[in-house]
Backbone as a ProteinNet text record, in pm:
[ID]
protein_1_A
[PRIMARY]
XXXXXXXXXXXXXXXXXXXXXXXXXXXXXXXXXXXXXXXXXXXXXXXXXXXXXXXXXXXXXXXXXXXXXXXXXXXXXXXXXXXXXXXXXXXXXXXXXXXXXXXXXXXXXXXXXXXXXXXXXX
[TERTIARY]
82.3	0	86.5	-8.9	111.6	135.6	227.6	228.5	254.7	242.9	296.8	375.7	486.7	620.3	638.3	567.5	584.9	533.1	570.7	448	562.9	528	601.4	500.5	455.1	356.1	400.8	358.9	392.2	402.2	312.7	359.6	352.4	384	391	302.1	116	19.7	-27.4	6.2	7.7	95.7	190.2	257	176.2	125.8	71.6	-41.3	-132.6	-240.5	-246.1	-110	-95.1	-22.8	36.4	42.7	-58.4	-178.3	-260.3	-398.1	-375.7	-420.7	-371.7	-211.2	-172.2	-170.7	-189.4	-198.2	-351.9	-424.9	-570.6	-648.4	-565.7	-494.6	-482.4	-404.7	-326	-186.6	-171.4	5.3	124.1	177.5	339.3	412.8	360.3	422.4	542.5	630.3	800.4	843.9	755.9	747.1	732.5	711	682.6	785.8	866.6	905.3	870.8	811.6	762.5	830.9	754.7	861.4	736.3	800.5	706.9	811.3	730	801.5	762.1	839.2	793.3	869.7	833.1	918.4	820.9	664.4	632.1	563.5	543.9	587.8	506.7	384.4	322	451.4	491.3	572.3	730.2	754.7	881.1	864.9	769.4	766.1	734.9	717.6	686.3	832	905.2	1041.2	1119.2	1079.5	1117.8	1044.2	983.1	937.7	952.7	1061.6	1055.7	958.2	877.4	785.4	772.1	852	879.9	974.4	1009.5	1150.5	1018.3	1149.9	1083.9	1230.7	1170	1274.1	1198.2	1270.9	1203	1250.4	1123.6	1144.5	1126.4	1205.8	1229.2	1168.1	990	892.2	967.2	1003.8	1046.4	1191.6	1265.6	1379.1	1363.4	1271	1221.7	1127.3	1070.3	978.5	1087.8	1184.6	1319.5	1359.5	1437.6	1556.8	1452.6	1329.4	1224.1	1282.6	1216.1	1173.5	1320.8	1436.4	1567.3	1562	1570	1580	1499.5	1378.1	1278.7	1311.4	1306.6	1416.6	1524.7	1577.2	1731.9	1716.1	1595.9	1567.1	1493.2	1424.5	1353.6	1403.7	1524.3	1616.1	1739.4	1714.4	1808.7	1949.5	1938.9	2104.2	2159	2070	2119.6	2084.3	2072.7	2053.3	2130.9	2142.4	2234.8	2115.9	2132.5	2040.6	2028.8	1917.1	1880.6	1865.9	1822.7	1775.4	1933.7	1906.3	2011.8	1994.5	1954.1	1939.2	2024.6	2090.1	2248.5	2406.6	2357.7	2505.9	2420	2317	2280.9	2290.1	2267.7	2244.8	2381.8	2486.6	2615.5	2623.2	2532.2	2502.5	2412.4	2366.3	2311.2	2367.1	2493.1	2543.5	2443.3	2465.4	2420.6	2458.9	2555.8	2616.9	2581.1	2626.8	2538.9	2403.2	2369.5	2181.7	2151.6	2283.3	2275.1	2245.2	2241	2183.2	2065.7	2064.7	1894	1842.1	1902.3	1793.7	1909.8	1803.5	1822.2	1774	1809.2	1771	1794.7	1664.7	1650.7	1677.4	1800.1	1781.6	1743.6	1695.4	1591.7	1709.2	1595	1684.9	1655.4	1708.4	1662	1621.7	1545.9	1524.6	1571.9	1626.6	1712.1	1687.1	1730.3	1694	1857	1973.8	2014.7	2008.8	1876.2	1833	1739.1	1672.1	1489.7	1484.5	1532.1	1506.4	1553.3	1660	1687.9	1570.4	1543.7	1440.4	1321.6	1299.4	1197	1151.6	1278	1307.2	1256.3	1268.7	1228.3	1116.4	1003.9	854	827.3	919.9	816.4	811.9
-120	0	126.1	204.4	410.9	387.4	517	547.3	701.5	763.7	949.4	923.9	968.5	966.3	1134.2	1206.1	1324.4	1474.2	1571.9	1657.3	1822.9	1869.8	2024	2103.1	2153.1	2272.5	2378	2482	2600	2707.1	2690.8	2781.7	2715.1	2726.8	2670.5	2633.7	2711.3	2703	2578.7	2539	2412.4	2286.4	2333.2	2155.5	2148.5	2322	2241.9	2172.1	2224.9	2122.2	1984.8	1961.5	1790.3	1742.4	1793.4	1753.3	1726.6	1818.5	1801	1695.8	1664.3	1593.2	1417.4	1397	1280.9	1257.2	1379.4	1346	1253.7	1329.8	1307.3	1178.6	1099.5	1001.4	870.2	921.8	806.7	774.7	872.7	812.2	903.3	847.7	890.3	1030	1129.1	1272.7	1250.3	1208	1208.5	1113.6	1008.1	913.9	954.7	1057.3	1165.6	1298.5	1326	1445.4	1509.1	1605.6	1790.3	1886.8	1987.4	2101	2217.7	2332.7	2438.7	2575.3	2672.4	2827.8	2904.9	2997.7	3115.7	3167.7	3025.4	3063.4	3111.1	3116.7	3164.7	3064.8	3157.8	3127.8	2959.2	2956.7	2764	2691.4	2720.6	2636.4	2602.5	2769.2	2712.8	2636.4	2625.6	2528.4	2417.9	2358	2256.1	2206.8	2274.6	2250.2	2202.8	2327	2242	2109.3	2093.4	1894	1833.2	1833.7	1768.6	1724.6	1822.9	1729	1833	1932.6	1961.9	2033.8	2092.4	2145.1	2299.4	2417.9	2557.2	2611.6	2696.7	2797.9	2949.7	3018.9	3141.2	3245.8	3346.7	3429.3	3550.6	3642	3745.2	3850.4	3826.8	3924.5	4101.2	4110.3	4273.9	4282.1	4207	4268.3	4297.9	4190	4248.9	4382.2	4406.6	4567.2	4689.3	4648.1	4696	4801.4	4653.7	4688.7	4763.2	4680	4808.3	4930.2	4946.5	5098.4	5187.2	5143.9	5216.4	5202	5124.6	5172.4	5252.3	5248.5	5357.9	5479.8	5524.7	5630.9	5681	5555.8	5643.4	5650.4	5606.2	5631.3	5763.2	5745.4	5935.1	6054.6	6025.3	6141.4	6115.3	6063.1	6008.6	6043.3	5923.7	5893.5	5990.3	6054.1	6071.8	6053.4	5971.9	5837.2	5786.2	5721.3	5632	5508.8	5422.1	5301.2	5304.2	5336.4	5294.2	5142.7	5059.2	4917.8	4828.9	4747.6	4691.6	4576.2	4562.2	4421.8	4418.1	4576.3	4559.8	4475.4	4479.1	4394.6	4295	4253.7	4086.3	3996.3	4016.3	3935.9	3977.5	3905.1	3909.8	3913.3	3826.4	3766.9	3879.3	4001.9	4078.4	4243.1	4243.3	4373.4	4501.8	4643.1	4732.6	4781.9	4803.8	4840	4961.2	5074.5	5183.2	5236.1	5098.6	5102.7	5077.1	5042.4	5035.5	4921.3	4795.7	4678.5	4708.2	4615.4	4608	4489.1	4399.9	4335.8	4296.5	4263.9	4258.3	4142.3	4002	3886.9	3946.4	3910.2	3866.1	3734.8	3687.3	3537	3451.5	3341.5	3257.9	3199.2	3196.3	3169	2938.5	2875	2713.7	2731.6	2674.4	2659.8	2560.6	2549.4	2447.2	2443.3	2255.1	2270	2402.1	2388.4	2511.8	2616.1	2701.6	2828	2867.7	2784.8	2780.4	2865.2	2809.6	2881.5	3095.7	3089.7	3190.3	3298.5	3205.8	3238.9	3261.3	3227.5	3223.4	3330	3366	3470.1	3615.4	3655	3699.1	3782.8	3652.7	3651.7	3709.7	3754.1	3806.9	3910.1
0	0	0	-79.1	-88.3	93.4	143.1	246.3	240.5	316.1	356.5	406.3	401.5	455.5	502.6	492.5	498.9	446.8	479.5	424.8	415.6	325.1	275.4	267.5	342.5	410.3	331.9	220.5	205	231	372	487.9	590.9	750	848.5	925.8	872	896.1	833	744.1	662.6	708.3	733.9	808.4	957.8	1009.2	1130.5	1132.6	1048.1	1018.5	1025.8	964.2	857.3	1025.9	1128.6	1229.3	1322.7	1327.8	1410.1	1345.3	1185.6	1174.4	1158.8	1152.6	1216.2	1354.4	1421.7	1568.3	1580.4	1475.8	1493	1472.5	1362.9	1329.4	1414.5	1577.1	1645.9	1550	1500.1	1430.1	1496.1	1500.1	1533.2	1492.9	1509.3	1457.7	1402	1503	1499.4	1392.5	1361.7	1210.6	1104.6	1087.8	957	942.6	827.5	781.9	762.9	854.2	840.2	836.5	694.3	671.5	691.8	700	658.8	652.9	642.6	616.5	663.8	744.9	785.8	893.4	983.5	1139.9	1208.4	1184	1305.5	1437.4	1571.2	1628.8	1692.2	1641.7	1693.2	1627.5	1503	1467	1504	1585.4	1638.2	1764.7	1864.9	1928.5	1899.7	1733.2	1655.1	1670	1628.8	1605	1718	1817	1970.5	2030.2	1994.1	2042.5	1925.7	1843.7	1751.1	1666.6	1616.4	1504.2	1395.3	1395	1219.5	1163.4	1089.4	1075.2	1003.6	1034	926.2	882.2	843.9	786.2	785.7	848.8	893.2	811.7	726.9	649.9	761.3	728.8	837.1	785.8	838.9	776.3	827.9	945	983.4	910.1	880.7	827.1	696.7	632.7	505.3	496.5	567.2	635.9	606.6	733.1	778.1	649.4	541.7	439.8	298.7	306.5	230.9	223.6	361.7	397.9	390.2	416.2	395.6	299.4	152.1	62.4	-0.1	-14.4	-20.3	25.1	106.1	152.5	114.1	108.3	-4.3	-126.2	-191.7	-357.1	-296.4	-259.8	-239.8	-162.3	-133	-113.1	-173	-297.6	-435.7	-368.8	-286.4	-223.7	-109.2	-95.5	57.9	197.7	212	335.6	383.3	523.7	567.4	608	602	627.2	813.7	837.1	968.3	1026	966.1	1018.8	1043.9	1129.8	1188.8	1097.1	1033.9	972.7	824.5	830	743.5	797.1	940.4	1026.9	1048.1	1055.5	1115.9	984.2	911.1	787.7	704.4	738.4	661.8	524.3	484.7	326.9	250.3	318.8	262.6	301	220.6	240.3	168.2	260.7	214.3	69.7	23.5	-116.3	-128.5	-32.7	-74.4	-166.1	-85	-163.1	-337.7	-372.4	-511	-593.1	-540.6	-592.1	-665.4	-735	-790.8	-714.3	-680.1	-563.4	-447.9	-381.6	-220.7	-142	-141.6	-64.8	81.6	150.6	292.8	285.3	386.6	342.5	461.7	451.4	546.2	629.2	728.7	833.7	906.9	856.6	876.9	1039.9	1071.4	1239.1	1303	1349.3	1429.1	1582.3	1638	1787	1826.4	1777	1820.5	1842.4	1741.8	1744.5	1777.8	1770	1839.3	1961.3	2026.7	2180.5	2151.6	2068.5	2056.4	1997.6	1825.4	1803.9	1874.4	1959.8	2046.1	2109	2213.3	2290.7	2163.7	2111.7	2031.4	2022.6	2023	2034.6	2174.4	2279.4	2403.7	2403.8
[MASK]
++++++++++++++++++++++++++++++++++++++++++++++++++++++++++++++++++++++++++++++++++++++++++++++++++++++++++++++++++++++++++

């Protein structure tokens, strides 16, 4: 017989579902590969009892690096970038605002970071 081996939620509201409906089930959460996206926060305590993995899109830093560049296009370059999320995100240097694009890049959730992530949310 097919089996589910697992489930890729396209957002994190979606793998939790497919959890609360193998819970619903009587099956084994931790028997199944769960993914989802976003990082928010039911799901990072998903992550902390082990029953799914995310990857967290960093809705305010993307807000953040917006809004400074917006700013420095409408005072056509004379700006200094306010948001701190030019030193946290290594992989996404400022370039004196001159890129044409700009990755926020995701952050995997891990039992190492979780808790960090977490702290966060209070």
């Amino acid at each position: 017989p097919k089996q589910i081996n697992g489930v890729i939620g396209q957002n994190d509201e979606m793998a939790l579902g497919a959890i609360e409906a193998i819970k619903a089930a009587g099956l084994d959460v931790k028997s199944f590969a769960i993914a989802g996206i976003d990082g928010i926060t039911d799901a990072l305590h998903a992550v902390k009892a082990g029953e799914m993995t995310s990857i967290l899109q960093d809705a305010r830093a993307q807000a953040q690096g917006a809004l400074d560049l917006a700013i420095f296009n409408a005072k056509k370059g004379d700006y200094k970038p306010q948001s701190d999320i030019w030193a946290t995100y290594k992989d996404m240097p400022w370039k004196d605002g001159k890129e044409k694009i700009y990755n926020v890049p995701w952050t995997p959730v891990t039992a190492e970071n979780v808790d960090k992530l977490l702290a966060t949310r209070k």
